[in-house]
N, C-alpha and C positions, 0 to 999 in steps of 0.2 A: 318648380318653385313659382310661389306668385311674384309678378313682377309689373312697373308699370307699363302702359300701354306709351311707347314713344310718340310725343308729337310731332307734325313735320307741316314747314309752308305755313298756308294760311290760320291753322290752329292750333301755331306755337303759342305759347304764354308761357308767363314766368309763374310756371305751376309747382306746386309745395313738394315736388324730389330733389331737392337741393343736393344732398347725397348721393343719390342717382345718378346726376347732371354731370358731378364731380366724377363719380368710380368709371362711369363712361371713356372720360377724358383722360384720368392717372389713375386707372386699375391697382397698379404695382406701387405706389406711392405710399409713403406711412401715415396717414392719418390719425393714428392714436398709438399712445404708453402710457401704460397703467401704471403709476409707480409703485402701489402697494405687490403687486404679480409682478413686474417687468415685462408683462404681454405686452407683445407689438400687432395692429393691426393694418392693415394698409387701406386702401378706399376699398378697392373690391372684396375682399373680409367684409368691412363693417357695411358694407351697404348689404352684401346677402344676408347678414344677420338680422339689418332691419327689413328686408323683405322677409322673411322668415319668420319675423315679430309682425308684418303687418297681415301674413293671413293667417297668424292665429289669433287676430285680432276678431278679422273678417268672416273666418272660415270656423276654427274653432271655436269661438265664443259668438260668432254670430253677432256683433256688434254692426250695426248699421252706418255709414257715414254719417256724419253730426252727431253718432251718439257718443258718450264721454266714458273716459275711461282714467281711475284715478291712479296718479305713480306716488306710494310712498318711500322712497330707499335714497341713500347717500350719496356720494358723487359713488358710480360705476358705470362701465361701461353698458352694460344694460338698461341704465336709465337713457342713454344713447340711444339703444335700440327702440325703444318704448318711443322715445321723443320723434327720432327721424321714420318710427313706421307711421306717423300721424299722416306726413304728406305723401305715402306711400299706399295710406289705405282711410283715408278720410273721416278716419276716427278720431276728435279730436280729446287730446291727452290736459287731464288736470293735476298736473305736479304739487305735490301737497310741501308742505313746509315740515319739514321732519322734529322740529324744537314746538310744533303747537303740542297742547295737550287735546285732550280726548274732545272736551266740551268743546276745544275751537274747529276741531275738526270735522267734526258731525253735520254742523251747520252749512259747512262750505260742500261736504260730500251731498247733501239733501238739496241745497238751491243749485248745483250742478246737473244734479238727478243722475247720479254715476252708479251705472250700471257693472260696470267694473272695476277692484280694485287691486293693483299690481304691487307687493311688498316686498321687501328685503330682509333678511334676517337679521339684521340691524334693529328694523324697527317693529319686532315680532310683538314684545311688549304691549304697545302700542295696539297692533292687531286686537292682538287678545280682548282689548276692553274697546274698543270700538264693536266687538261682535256683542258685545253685552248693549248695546243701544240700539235705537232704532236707527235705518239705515237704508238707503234704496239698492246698492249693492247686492248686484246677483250673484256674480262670478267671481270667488276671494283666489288668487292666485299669486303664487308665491314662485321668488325668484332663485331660494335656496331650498329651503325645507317646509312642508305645510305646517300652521300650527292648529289646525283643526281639522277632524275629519269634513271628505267634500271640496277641500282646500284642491287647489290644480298647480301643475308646475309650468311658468311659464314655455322652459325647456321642453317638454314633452310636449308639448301644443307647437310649439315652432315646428320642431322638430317631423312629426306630422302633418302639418300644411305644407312641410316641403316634401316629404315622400308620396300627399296626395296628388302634387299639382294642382289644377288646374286654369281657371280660366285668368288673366292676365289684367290687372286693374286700372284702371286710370288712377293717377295723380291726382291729387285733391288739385283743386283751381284754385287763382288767385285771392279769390275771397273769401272762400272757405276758411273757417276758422281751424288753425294749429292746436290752440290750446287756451286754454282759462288759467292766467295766473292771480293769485290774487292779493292782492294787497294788505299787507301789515295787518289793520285792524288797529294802529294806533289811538285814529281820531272817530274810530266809530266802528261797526259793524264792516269785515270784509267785503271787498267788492269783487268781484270776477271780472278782469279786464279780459275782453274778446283780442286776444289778438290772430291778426287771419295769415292766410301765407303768405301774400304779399308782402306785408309785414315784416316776415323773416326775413324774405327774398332782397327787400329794398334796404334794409337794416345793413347786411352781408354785403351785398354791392357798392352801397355809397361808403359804405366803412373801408373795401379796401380799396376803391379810388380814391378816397378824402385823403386817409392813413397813410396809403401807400404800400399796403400790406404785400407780398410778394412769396412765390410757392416756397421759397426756402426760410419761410418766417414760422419759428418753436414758439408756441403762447403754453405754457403752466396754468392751468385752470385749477384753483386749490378754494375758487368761492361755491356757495352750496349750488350747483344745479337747477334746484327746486326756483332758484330767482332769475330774474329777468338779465340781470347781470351776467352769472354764470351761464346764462345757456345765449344770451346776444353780443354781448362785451365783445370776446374774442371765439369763442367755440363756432359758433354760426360764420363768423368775418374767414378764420381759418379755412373752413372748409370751403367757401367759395373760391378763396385762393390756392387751396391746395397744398397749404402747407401739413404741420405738426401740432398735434395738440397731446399735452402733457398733463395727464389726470392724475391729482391727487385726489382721495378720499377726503382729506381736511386738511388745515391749515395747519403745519408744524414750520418754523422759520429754518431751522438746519436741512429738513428735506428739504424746501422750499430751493433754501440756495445753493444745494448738492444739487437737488436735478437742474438748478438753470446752469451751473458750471459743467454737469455732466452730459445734458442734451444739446446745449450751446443753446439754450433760450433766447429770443431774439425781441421779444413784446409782451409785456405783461401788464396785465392788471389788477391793483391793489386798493385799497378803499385806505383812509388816512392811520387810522389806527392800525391796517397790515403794513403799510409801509413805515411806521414806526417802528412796529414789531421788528420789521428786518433790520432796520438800522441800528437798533437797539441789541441785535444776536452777536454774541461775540463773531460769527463766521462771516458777516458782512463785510469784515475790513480785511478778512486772505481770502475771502471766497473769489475766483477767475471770473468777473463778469464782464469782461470785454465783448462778447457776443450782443450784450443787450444794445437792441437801439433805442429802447427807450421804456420807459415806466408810465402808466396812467394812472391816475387817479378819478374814483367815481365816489357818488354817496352818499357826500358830504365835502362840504370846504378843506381845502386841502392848504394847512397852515406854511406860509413864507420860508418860515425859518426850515421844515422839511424840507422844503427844496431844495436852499442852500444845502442841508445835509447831504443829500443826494449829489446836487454839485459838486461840492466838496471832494466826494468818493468817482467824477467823472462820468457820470449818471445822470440821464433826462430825465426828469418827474414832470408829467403834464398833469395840468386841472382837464379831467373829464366832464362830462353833463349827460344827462339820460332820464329818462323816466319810464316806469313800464306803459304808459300808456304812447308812447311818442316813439319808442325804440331808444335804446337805452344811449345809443353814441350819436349825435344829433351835433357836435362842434368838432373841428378841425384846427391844427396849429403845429408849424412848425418847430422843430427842435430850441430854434433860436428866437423865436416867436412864443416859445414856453418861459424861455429866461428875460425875455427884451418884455413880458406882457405878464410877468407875475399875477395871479388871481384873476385872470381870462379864463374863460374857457375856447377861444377861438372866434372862428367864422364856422355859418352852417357849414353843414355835410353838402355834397353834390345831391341835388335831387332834392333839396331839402328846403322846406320857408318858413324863417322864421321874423318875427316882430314883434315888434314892444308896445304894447296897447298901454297910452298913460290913461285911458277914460276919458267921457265925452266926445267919443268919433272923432276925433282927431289924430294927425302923426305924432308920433314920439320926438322931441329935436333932440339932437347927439348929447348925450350921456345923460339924457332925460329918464328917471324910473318911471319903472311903467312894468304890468304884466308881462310875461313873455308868453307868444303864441306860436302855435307851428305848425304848416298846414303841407299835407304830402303825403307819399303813397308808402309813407313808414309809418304813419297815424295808424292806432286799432280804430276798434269799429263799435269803440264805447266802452260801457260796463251790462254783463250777464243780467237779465231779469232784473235789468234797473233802468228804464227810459227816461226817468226824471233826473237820476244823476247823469245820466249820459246826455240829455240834452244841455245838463248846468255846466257841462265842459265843453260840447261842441256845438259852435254855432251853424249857422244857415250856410254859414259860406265855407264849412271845411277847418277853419283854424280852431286847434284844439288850446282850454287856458288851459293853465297849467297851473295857475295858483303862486307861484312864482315870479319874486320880481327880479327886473336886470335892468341892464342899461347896455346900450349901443353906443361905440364912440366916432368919432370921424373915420375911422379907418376899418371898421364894420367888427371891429371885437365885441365879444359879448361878454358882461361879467352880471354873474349872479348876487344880489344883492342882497336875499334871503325869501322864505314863505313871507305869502301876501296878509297870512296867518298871524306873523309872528312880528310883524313892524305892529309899533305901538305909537301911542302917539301922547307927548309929553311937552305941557305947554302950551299946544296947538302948532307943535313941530311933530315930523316923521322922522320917525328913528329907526333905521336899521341894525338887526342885531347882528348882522354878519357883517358890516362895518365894523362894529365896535370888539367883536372876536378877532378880525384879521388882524385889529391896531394889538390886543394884548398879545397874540398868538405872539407876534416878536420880541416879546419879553422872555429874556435867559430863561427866566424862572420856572416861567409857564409850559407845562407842557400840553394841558387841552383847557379849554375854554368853553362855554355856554352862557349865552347872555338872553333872560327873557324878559317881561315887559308884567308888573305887575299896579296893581291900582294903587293912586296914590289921593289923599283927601287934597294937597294943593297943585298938585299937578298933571291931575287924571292920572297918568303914569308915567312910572319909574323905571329905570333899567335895574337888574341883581344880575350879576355876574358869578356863575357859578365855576369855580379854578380849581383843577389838578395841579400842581407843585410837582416840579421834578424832584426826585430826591437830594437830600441834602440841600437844597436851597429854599430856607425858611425867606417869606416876604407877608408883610403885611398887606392891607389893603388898600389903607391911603400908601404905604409906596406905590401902588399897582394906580390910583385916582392920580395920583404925580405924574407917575411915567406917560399915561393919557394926556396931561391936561398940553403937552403944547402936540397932542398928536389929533385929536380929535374936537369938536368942539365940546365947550361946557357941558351942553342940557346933554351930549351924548352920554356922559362920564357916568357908571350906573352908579345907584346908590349903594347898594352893599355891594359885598364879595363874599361867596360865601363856599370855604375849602370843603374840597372833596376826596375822598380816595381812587374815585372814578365817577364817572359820568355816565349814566344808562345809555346805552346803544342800543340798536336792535342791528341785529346780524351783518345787513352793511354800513354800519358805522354812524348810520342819524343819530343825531341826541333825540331821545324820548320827553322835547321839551314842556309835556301836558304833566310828565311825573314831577321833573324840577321845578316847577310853579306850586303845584299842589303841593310838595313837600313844604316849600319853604311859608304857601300861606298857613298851610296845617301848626307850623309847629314856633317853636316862639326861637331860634337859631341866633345866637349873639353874633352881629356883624362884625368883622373883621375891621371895618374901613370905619370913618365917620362919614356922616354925612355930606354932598357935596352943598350945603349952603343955600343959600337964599339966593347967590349971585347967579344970572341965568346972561 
């Protein structure tokens, strides 16, 4: 079996076998349960499986170190394999997004220049009409069934690098790029963020010194994989600790909260609309969740009043922070410092710097907005075959923006304040629309909120407040302009309101706030609300 080349002494480094490092140290440990199978795997299972995956990466398919190799499949254990043979055989892996369609994928497979493409039978369909396009894709290999002749099974290629042996690989290195993930695609054309092993490495350490993570800590992973989320959140933090990681294929709330009372789940993470989701199951209020030490949230602003629910039921819900280019868990807080600091996200991570640039080379003073930056050895190393955006996020000195504003307060909390994007400015005031969502989010009523900034002929711009209504609780708009007005100030109060049945999201729970503008200048939508006046 191919296996890495151990370092020792002077040429240790925190090189990309993270898995390795682990199965070394707790062999016999359970590192994985599949909930769909009830397979159990322990570290040393899953680490020969991803040696096994990495010389048929190397061996079989001849893929060179730095060359790419694309994963399209669901949450399984094999995309595991796929993922941790990266730092095992220095290929690095481009996890594709399984909800794109044909045309969005094509593009991201060609400025990769992926030589290989690793499928699931999941996503055979898919397959199918990608071989109808142009493609740099040599080697199509499939992880259940081929759908065309020529097709290879990743299985039998494993399978074969380990009955041929030979010679024993080094570790990708610290800088070595892990994988290309790429970004949404909301506000323009995808971007291939580099992220390198370090990356991983530093992501996974500071998370479980910050956290506090511990070998006997269960995290349920039920978000897709394919994101930065799913594969850094908890999957990567777990493994360095040596705990348990509990895969689901997708998000159902009843499995959800059957496996955290059945595996004794200990850390999870949820994006605000899965954490509604759950509270919202009937099995939330008999399910046994005494195990949990506590709930995160990532994604998106995580509304007050969830909290309280969560409380309510004896349950931590923290505000998370992350970005794929920064590593997704970047603030720290504790349990009582999540209810004492509602809508913080913490203090950095260990290892970690972060700051709040208000503009004009000067300091930020406490609870002054201002960009947030963050400079460290959980930084990637830019965006793929894009110099120009990669120099417009990182400067000369290491700090990456983030596009993102926040504010710092005396006592070194950080709160996000919203995109740098997405403040408007009305009057010749700055307006935050994740201020003005946090004030309604605590309305009975309201169960999600989106607030954007559109043109207005006397007051350059306006706020529209776009609201989901919980059921059975009819409100208007000027009640919703009332309940604001001794909460917020005036010029914040938006001008319309305008009901929804839902809010577009993309997978981890962003509002796609470029659709809700466009719909609303598209179309001629009778306000809800009146106007907020003349009086400013």
């Amino acid at each position: 079996m191919l296996s890495p080349q151990p370092r020792r002494g002077e040429d240790a480094v925190l090189h990309g076998d993270l898995l390795g490092e682990r199965a070394r140290l707790t062999p016999e440990s359970t590192a994985l349960v599949f909930v769909p199978t009830g397979a159990r795997f322990t570290y040393g299972e899953l680490d020969a499986r991803a040696a096994a995956c990495a010389g048929a990466l190397r061996t079989s398919l001849s893929l060179a170190p730095g060359e790419r190799c694309a994963l399209l499949a669901g949450n399984r254990p094999e995309f595991l394999d796929v993922f941790f043979a990266a730092g095992k055989s220095g290929v690095i892996v481009v996890p594709l997004n399984t909800r794109l369609t044909v045309n969005e994928l094509g593009p991201i497979l060609r400025d990769a220049s992926c030589r290989a493409l690793v499928y699931g039978d999941e996503c055979a369909a898919t397959v199918r009409a990608l071989l109808e396009t142009e493609s740099p894709v040599e080697h199509w290999v499939a992880l259940d069934r081929p759908v065309a002749p020529g097709h290879l099974l990743l299985g039998e290629l494993a399978a074969g690098a380990t009955e041929r042996g030979g010679r024993r690989l080094a570790p990708a290195g610290p800088d070595d790029l892990c994988c290309l993930l790429y970004t949404s695609g909301t506000t323009g054309a995808p971007k291939g963020v580099m992220i390198p092993h370090r990356m991983i490495g530093w992501n996974g350490i500071s998370t479980v010194v910050s956290w506090q993570l511990r070998a006997d800590d269960v995290s349920p992973v039920f978000t897709p994989l394919y994101h930065a989320g799913g594969l850094g959140a908890f999957l990567v933090p777990i493994v360095v600790a040596g705990g348990t990681v509990v895969l689901h294929a997708r998000f159902e709330p009843a499995e959800v909260l059957g496996a955290i009372e059945r595996e004794r789940a200990t850390v999870i993470l949820v994006v605000p609309t899965i954490a509604t989701m759950l509270a919202e199951a009937p099995e939330f209020r008999t399910a046994d969740l005494s195990s949990v030490r506590f709930f995160i949230s990532g994604g998106a602003p995580l509304p007050p009043a969830l909290v309280d629910t969560y409380r309510a039921r004896g349950l931590v819900l923290r505000q998370g922070y992350g970005l794929t280019e920064v590593g997704v868990n970047c603030f720290a807080m504790s349990d009582a410092e999540a209810w004492r600091k509602v809508g913080s996200v913490g203090k950095p991570l260990a290892f970690t710097e972060a700051r709040i640039d208000p503009g004009g080379g000067r300091a930020a003073a406490s609870d002054e907005v201002g960009e947030l930056c963050f400079r460290g050895p959980h930084v990637s190393r830019g965006y793929w075959n894009n110099p120009v955006a990669t120099a417009a996020v990182l400067d000369g000195d290491g700090w990456f923006h983030t596009g993102d504003l926040a504010r710092c307060d005396a006592e070194g909390f950080f709160t996000i304040t919203g995109r740098a994007k997405d403040m408007y400015i009305s009057g010749g005031v700055n307006v935050y629309p994740a201020e003005v969502e946090m004030a309604l989010g605590v309305h009975p009523a309201v169960a999600d909120v989106a607030v954007v900034g559109v043109e207005d002929a006397k007051w350059g711009e306006v706020g529209v407040a776009f609201v989901v209504l919980r059921p059975d609780q009819p409100v208007r708009g000027d009640a919703l302009a009332a309940f604001l007005a001794g909460r917020i100030a005036r010029y914040k109060v938006p001008k319309d309101f305008v009901f929804l049945d839902a809010l577009p999201r993309t997978a981890y729970g962003k509002v796609v706030k470029g659709d809700l503008r466009a719909r609303y200048l598209a179309t001629s939508i009778e306000s809800a609300a009146s106007p907020r006046g003349e009086s400013r």
